[in-house]
C-alpha positions as CSV (number, residue, x, y, z in Angstrom):
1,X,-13.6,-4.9,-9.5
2,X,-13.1,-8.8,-9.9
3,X,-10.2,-9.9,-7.7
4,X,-7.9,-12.7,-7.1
5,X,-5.9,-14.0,-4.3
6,X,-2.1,-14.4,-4.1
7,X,-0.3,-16.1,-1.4
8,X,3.4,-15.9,-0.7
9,X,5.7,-16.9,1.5
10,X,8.3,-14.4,3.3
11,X,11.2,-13.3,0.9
12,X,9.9,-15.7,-1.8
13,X,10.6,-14.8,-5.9
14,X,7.2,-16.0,-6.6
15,X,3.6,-16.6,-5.0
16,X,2.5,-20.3,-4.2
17,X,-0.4,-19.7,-5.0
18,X,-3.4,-17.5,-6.5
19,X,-7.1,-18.5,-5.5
20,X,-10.5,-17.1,-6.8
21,X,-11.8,-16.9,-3.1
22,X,-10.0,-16.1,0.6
23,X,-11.6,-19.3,1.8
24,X,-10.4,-21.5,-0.8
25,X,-7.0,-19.7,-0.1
26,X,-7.0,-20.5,3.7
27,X,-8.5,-23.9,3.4
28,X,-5.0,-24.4,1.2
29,X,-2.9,-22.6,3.9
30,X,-4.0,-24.8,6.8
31,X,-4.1,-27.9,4.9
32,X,-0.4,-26.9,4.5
33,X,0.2,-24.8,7.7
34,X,1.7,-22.4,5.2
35,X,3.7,-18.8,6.6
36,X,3.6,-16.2,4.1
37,X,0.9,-12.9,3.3
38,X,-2.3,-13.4,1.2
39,X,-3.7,-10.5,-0.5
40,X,-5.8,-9.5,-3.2
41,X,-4.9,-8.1,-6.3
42,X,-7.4,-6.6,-8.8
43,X,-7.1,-8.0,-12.6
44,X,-6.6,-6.5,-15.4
45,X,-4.7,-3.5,-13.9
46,X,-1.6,-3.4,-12.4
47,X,-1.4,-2.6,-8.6
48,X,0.3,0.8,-9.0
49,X,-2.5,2.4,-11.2
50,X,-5.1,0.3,-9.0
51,X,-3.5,2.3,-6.0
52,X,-3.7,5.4,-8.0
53,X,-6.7,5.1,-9.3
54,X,-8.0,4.9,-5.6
55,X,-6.5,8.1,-5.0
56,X,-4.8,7.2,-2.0
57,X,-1.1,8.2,-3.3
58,X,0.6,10.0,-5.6
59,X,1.7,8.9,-8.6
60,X,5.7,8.5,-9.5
61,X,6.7,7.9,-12.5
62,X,10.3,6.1,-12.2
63,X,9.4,2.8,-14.2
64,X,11.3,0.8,-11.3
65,X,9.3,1.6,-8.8
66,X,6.2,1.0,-10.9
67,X,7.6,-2.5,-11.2
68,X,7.8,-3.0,-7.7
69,X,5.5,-1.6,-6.5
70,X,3.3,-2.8,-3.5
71,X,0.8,-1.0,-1.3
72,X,-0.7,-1.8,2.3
73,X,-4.1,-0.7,1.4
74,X,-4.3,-4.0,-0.5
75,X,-7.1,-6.4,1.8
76,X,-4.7,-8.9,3.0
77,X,-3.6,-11.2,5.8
78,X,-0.7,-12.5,7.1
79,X,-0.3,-16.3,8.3
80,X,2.2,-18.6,10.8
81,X,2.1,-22.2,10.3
82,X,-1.4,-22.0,8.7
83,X,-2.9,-19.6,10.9
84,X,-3.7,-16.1,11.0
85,X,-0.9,-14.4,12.8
């Protein structure tokens, strides 16, 4: 499944960015020594049926949590001043 990759800083509305590859991703996190989590996110599906799709939870069906919805399973990395932390 095609991916993307979304970087955002702690507590932040909205992601910084979203990259095609990790290392284009990181290369823009230490050119900015940028804190925050990158992960990747499939497309074209949202990241609650992803996750359920996956089978690796069950599914609930109360639209807010659907909406914000966000799993650990999800490949991603976690960064301090540009590097991994």
């Amino acid at each position: 499944m095609p991916t993307v990759w979304i970087f955002t800083k702690a507590g932040a509305r909205f992601p910084a960015g979203v990259f095609s590859q990790r290392e284009k991703a990181e290369h823009w996190i230490r050119k900015h020594e940028s804190s925050g989590t990158l992960a990747a996110y499939p497309v074209d599906v949202g990241l609650y049926d992803w996750v359920i799709g996956t089978g690796t939870r069950w599914p609930q069906r109360a639209a807010e949590y659907i909406r914000c919805f966000s799993s650990a399973s999800q490949e991603h990395y976690h960064y301090e001043n540009g590097k991994v932390a």
